[in-house]
C-alpha positions in Angstrom: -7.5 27.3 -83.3 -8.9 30.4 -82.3 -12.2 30.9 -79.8 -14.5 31.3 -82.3 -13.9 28.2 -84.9 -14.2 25.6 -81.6 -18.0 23.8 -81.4 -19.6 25.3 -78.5 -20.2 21.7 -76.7 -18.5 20.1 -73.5 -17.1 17.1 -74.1 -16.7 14.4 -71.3 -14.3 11.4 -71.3 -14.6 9.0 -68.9 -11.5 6.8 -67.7 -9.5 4.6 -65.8 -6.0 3.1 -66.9 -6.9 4.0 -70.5 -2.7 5.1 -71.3 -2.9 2.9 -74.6 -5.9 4.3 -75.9 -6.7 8.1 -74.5 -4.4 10.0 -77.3 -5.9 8.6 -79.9 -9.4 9.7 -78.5 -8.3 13.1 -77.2 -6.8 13.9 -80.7 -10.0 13.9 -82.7 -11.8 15.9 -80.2 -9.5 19.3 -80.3 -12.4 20.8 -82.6 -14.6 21.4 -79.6 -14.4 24.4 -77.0 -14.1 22.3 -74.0 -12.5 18.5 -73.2 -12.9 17.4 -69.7 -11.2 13.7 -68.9 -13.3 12.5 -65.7 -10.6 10.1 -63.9 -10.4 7.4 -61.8 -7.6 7.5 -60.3 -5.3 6.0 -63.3 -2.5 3.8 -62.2 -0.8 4.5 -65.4 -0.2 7.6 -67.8 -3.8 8.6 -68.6 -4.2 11.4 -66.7 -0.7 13.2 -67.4 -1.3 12.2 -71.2 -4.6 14.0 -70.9 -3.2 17.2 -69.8 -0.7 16.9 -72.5 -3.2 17.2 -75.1 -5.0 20.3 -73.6 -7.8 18.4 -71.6 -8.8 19.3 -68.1 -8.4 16.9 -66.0 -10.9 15.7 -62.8 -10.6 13.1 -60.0 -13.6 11.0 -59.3 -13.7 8.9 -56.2 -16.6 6.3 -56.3 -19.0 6.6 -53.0 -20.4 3.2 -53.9 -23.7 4.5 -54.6 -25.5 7.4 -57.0 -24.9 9.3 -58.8 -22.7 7.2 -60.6 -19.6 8.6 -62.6 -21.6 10.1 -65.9 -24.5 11.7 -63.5 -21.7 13.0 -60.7 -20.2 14.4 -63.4 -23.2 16.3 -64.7 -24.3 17.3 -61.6 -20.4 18.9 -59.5 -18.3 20.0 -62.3 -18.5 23.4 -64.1 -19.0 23.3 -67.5 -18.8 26.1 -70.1 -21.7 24.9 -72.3 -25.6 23.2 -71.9 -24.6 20.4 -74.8 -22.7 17.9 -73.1 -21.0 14.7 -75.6 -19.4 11.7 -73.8 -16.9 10.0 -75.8 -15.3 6.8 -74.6 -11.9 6.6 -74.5 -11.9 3.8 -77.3 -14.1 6.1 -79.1 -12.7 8.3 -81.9 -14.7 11.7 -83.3 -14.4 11.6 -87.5 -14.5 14.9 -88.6 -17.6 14.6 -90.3 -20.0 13.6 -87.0 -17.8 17.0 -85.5 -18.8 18.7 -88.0 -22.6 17.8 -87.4 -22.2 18.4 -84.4 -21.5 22.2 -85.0 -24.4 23.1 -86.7 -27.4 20.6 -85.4 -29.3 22.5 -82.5 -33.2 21.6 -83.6 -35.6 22.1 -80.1 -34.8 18.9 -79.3 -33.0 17.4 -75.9 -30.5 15.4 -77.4 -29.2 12.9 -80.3 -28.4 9.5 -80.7 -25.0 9.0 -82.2 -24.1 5.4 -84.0 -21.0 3.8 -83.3 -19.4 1.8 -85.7 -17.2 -0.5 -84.5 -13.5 -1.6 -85.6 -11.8 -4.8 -85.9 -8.2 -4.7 -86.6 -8.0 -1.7 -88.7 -11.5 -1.9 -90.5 -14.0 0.1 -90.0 -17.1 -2.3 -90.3 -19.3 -1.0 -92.6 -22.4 -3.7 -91.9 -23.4 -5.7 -88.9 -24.8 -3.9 -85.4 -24.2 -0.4 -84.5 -23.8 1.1 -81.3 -26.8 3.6 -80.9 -26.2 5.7 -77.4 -28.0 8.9 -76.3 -24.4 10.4 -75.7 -24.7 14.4 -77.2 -27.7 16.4 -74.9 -28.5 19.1 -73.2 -27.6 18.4 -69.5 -30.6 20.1 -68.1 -33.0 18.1 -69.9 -31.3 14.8 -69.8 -30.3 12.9 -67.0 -29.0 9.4 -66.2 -31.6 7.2 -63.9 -31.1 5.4 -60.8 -31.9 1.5 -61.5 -31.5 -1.3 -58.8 -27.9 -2.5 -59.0 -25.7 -1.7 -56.4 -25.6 -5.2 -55.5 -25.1 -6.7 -58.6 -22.1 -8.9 -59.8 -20.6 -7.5 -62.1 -21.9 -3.9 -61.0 -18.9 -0.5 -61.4 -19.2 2.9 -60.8 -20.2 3.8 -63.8 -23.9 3.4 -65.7 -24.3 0.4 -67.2 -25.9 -0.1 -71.0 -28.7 2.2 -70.9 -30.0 5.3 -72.3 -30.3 8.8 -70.5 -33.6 9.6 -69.8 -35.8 13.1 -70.3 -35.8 14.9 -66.9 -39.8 15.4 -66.0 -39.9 18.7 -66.6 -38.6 18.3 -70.1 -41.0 15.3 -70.7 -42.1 16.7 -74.3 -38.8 16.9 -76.1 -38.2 14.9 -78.5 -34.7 13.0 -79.2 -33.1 13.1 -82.7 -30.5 11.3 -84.4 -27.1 12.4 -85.6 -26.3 10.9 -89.3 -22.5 10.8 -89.2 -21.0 7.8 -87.1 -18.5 7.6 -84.3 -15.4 4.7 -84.9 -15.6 2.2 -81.7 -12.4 0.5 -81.2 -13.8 -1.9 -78.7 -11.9 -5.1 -79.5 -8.1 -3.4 -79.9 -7.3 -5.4 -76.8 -8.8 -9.2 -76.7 -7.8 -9.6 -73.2 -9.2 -6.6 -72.1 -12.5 -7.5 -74.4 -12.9 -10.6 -72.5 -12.2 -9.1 -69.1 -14.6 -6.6 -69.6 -17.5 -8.3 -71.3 -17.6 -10.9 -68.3 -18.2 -8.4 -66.2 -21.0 -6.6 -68.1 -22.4 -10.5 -68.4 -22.9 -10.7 -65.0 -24.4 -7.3 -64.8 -26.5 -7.5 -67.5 -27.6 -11.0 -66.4 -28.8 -9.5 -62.8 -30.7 -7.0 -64.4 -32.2 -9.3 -66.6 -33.3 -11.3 -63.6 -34.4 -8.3 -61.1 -36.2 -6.2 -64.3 -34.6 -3.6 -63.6 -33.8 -1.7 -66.7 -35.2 1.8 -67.5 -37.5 2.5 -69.8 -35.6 3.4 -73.3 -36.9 7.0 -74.3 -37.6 6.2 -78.0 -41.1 3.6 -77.6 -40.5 1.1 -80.4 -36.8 0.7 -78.8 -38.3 -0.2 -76.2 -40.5 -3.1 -77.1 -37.7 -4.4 -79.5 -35.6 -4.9 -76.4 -38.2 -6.3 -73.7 -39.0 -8.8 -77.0 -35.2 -9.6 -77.8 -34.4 -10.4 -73.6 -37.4 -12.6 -73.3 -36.3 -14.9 -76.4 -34.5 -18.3 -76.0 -31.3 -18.4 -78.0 -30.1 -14.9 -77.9 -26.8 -15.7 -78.9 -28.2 -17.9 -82.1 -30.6 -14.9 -82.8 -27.6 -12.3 -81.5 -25.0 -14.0 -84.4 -27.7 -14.0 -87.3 -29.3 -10.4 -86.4 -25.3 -9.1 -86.6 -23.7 -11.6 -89.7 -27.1 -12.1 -92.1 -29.9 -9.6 -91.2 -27.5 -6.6 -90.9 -25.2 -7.8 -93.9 -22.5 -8.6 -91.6 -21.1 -10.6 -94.2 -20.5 -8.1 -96.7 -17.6 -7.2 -94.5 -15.4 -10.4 -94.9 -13.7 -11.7 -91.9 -14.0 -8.8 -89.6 -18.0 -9.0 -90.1 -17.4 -12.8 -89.0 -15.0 -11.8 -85.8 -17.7 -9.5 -84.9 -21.1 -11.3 -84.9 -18.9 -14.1 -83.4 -17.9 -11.0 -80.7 -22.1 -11.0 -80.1 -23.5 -14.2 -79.7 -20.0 -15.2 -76.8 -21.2 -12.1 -75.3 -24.6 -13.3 -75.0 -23.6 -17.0 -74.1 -21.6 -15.0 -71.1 -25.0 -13.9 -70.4 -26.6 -17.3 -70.4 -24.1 -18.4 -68.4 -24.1 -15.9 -65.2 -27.4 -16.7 -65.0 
């Protein structure tokens, strides 16, 4: 595909062992100008399978401290283009969100995209989506610096939270893109599992030391001071997903996956 028909954007894929997954990812992002697979030193085939498929390839080496992956990234590597978008390696780009993605630039510092997620091989129409800050303009947005280094459950990457505006670019507003992302976060149970016990203990820490920034979008905000001071969160987690968000409507898959939310709030409960 020549120069001119690629998006203008920097994409930024973080991984670590990701071999099973990584192609599938890196295949839906060819559309865009620039692909840049942020490693951690892969034991397995992620990093020669990214090179395969045209992406640039760059070593990060934890220091145990911040910036943490995402940031370190923003701030040491060169980058062809201001608009940054970090995909997850069990994230795949539809060509309709790429194709958003092309022609959105309002004067705005960046967009929420939804991710819907996958179970087997449905797409899940209903239940929770994954809304992230993950398409901006690097030198408005930034990733904050929250009290966790000594935290259980704690990696080198930023946990679940937003990007915030940088201080100079305090009166920008953040939009919202319209076409959604696929999430194939439980293609590996095991790995689910493994995973989600460690952002339970995390999460639980942060819960306890109030540590979490400040969401940029003000109602967001209060809905999720409200939701971590409730009793029963994963009760409230399981109906919110299966009845309020017409998980249901999605037959057994909608069932797997509020099921999915209210363990991984019970892992919660139970780091605490």
């Amino acid at each position: 595909m020549p120069y001119a028909d690629k998006i203008p954007v920097s994409v930024l894929v973080m991984t670590r062992n990701e071999e099973s997954r990584i192609a599938r990812c890196l295949e839906a992002l060819q559309v865009f100008d620039e692909i840049v697979v942020v490693d951690s030193g892969s034991a397995d085939k992620t990093a020669s399978i990214a090179r395969d498929a045209g992406a640039r390839v760059e070593n990060f080496v934890w220091d145990k401290g911040y910036p943490k992956k995402r940031q370190w990234s923003l701030d040491n590597l060169p980058l062809h283009h201001d608009w940054v978008f970090f995909v997850d390696a069990d994230e795949v780009v539809p060509a309709a969100l790429a194709e958003e993605i092309r022609v959105v630039r309002e004067n705005c510092a960046g967009y929420f995209v939804k991710g819907r997620y996958v179970m087997g091989q449905k797409i899940l129409k209903h239940g929770l989506c994954n809304n992230k800050i993950a398409f901006f303009n690097r030198y408005m947005m930034m990733f904050p610096v929250v009290d966790d280094l000594d935290l259980p459950g704690m990696g080198e990457i930023e946990g679940h939270y937003q990007p915030v505006l940088r201080p100079e670019y305090k009166d920008k507003t953040i939009s919202r893109l319209k076409a959604p992302l696929f999430h194939y976060a439980h293609d590996d149970s095991v790995g689910w599992m493994e995973r989600h016990h460690r952002y339970a203990d995390w999460e639980s820490g942060m819960n306890a030391r109030n540590a979490w920034p400040a969401d940029p979008v003000p109602w967001r905000q209060m809905l999720k001071k409200v939701f971590r001071a409730l009793p029963g969160r994963p009760v409230l987690a399981f109906i919110h997903c299966y009845i309020f968000k017409f998980g249901f409507l999605d037959q057994k898959p909608g069932w797997d996956f509020a099921r999915s939310r209210a363990l991984y709030y019970t892992m919660i409960k139970k780091s605490r």
